[in-house]
MIKEPA-650825 format. One line per 10 residues: number of its first residue (from 0); for each residue x, y, z of C-alpha. Coordinates in steps of 0.001 Angstrom, whole numbers. Each point is the difference from the previous one (the first is absolute). Last residue first. Layout:
NUM = X:Y:Z  ...
END
This chain:
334 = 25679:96577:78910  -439:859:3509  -1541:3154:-205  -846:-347:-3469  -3347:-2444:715  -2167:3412:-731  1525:257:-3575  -687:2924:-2718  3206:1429:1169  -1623:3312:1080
324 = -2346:-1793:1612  2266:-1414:2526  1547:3175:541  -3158:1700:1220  -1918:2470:-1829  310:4066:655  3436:889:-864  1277:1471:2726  -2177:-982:2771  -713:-3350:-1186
314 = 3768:-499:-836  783:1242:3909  -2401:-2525:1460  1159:-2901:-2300  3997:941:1006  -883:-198:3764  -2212:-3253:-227  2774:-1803:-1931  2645:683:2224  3656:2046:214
304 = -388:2363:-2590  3292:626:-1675  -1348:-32:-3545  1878:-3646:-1042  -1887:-1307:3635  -3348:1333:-1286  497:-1559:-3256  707:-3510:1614  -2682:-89:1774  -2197:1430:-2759
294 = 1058:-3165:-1921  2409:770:-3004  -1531:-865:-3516  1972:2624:-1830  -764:3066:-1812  -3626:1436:1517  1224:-857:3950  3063:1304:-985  -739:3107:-1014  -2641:722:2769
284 = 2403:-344:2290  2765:2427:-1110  -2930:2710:-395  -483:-1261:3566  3611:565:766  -48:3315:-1222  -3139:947:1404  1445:-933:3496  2681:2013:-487  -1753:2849:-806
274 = -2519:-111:3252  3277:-513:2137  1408:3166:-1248  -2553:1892:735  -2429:1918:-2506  -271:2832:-1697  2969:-666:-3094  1776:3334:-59  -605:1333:3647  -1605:-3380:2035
264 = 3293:-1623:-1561  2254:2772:1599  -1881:284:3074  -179:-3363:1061  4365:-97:-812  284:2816:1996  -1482:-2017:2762  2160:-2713:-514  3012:1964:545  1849:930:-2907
254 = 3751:-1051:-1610  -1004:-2473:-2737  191:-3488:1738  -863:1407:3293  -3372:627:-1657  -805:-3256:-1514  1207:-1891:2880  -2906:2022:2219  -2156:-922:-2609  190:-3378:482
244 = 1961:-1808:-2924  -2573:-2526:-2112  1739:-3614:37  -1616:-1414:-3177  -509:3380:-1666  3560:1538:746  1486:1683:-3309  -3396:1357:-1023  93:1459:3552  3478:1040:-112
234 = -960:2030:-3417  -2750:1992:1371  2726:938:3099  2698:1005:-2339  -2699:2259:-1985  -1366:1210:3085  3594:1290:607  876:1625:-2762  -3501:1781:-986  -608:609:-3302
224 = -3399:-990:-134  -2526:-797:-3249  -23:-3761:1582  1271:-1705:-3178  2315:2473:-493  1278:-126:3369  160:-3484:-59  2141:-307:-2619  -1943:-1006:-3464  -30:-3957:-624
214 = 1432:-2223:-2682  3881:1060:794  2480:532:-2694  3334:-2610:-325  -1933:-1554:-2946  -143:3185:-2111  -2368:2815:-352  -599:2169:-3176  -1652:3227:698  -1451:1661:-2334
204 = -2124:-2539:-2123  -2526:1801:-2086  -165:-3262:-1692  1748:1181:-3646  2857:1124:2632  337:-3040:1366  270:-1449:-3024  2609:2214:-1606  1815:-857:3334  164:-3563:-533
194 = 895:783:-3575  2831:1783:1276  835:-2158:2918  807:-3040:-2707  -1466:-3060:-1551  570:-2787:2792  734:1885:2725  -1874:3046:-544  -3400:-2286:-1221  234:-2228:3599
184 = 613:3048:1678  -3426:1358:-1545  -1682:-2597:816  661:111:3822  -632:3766:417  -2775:-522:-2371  -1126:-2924:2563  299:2754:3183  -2869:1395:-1606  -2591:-2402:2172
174 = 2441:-3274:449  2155:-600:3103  2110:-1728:-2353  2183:-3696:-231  1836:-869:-2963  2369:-3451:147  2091:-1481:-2529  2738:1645:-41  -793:2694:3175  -2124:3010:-639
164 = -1928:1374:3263  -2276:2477:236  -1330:3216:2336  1610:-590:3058  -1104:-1107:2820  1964:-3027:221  -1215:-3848:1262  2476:-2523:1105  -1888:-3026:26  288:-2520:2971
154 = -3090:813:996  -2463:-1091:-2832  -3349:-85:1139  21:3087:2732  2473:1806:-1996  -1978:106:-2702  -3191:940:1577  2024:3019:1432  1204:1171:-3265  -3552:-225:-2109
144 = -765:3674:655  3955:937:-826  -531:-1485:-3150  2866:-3088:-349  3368:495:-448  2485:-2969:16  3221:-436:2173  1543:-3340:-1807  -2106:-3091:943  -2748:114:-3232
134 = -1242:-3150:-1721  -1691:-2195:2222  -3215:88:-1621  -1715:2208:3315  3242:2039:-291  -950:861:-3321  -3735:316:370  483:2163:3199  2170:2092:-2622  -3439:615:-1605
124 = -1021:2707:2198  1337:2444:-1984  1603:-584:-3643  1961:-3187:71  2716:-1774:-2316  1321:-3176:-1330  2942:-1190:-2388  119:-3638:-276  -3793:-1634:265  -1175:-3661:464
114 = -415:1391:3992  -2566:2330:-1100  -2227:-2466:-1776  227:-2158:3955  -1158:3768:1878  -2505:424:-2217  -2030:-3642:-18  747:221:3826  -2237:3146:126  1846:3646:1379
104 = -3883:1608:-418  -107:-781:3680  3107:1311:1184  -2:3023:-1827  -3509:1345:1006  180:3037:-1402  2767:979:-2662  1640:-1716:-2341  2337:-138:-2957  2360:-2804:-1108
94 = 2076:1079:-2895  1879:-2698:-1792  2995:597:-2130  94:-2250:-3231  3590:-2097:-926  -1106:-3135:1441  -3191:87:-2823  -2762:-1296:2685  -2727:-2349:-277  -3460:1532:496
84 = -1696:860:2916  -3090:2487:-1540  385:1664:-2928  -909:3236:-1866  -1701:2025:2980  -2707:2089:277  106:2851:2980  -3312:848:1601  -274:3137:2376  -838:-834:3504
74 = 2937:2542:1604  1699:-2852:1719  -180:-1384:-4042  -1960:-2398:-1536  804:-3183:-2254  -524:-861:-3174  126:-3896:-550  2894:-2344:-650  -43:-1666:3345  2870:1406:1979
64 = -49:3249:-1931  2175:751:-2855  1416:3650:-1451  2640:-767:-3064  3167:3054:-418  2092:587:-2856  3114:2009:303  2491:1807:-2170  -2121:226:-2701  1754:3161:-1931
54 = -335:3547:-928  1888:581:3631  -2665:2407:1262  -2910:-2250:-1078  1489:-3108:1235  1459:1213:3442  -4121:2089:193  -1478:-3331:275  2644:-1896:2661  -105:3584:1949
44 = -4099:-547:-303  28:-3232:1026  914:342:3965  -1632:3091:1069  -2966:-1877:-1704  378:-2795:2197  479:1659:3444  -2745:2227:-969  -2413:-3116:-390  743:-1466:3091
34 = -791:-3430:-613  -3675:-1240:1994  755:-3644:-1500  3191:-284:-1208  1816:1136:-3272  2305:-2187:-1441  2275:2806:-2611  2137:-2372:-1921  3007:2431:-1525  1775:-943:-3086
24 = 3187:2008:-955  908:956:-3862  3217:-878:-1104  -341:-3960:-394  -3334:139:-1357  1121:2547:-3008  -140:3172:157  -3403:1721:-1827  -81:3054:-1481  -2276:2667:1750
14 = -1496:1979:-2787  -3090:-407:320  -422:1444:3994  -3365:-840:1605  -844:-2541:-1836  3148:-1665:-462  813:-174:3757  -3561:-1174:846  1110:-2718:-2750  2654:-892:2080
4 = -979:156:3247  -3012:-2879:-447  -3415:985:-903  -2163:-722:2681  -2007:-3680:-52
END
């Protein structure tokens, strides 16, 4: 067993008085199997540096796994835990963080302890979890590599690309540093910007986003091109994965013929524009054949390809293994 928050607190600063239960807010960290380790540390160190900065124990924090024992991280290092599904205090906030493999690690033992809860929240791909429990309808944020599995499962959600999402009883983030962003909104609404911002600055934190910010770069930052109209087009084919746009549509779209458009993507990107789309829907692809338990079938048709044999000839060419293996299972093509 770890040390719980409060004696860490001690430790490391002495002279931190302590508030009493009432004042001080309890955070349950559950971390799941293959957690994203930056998502949680992004998370805990705000909480840390509130009580140093402040002079006080504003928070406390316990980390659990599902059974109890240490756990490891996406990254294979090996996280201890001081608990593992214990009954709840109704006034602790729970932290679900995960990371690869979402669905699977997302255990009925889990989902049931997470329904005795009152005030819930996700780092990453753990808002799966959440709306695997039941417990999240109101436009939630998910990682944006977990976004199309999501949908696929649960399509009536309303899913944002934004960074976080605070609601009363409800947290939902994209995880990686976007939890300080979180965390540190949490600690300027309930104890003040200043000491949110004394934090941040402890962090080397320059930039402080907000909910309304989005979780990727622009597409021409991503790309390293500041092109106006390849950007537009880049961004209609993320747009349009299930019914790709020819590139003839692409073009008209953005003022060029479609052999300007060949010569603009075989300038800044060297290729065509139907050998980029097609990457991005087999990036697409791959993603959800690793997320969910869709049949290739029903992948292919979600990636615009219109049969099986099609969509396994260009995944063997582009990736160099069928889509069957990919998913571990040669009866998912009718599963």
């Amino acid at each position: 067993m770890t040390q719980n928050s409060d004696q860490i607190a001690r430790a490391f600063s002495p002279r931190l008085t302590m508030k009493t239960g009432q004042d001080a807010r309890a955070f349950v960290f559950l971390l799941l199997p293959g957690f994203s380790l930056m998502a949680f540390s992004s998370a805990i160190e705000p909480l840390r540096m509130a009580n140093r900065m402040s002079g006080q124990v504003l928070y406390t924090w316990r980390i659990i796994s599902p059974n109890g024992e240490y756990i490891h991280a996406s990254n294979g290092i090996k996280m201890m835990v001081d608990d593992g599904l214990s009954d709840l205090d109704r006034n602790q906030t729970i932290i679900v963080i995960g990371s690869i493999n979402i669905a699977e690690v997302s255990t009925k033992p889990v989902l049931q302890w997470l329904r005795k809860g009152m005030t819930i929240g996700s780092l990453c791909a753990a808002t799966y979890t959440l709306a695997a429990a039941g417990l999240i309808n109101n436009m939630p944020v998910i990682h944006w590599e977990n976004r199309e599995a999501l949908i696929e499962d649960f399509p009536d959600l309303d899913i944002t690309k934004t960074l976080y999402t605070i609601n009363t009883k409800r947290y939902t983030c994209a995880g990686g540093t976007a939890a300080a962003d979180m965390m540190l909104r949490l600690v300027s609404d309930e104890h003040g910007s200043e000491l949110a911002n004394d934090i941040a600055d402890q962090l080397i934190y320059t930039t402080l986003r907000t909910d309304k910010d989005d979780q990727r770069l622009s597409v021409p930052t991503r790309m390293g091109v500041r092109h106006h109209k390849l950007a537009n087009v880049i961004k209609m084919m993320e747009d349009n994965l299930e019914a790709p746009l020819s590139p003839s549509d692409l073009a008209q779209k953005v003022g060029m013929s479609t052999r300007q458009l060949e010569r603009l993507f075989s300038r800044y990107l060297n290729r065509s524009p139907k050998r980029y789309y097609l990457g991005i829907r087999l990036q697409k692809a791959r993603l959800l054949l690793l997320q969910t338990d869709m049949s290739v079938i029903n992948v292919a048709l979600a990636c615009g390809f219109a049969s099986p044999s099609h969509f396994s000839k260009c995944y063997r060419s582009f990736f160099n293994t069928t889509p069957y293996r990919e998913c571990g299972n040669p009866e998912a093509i009718t599963k």
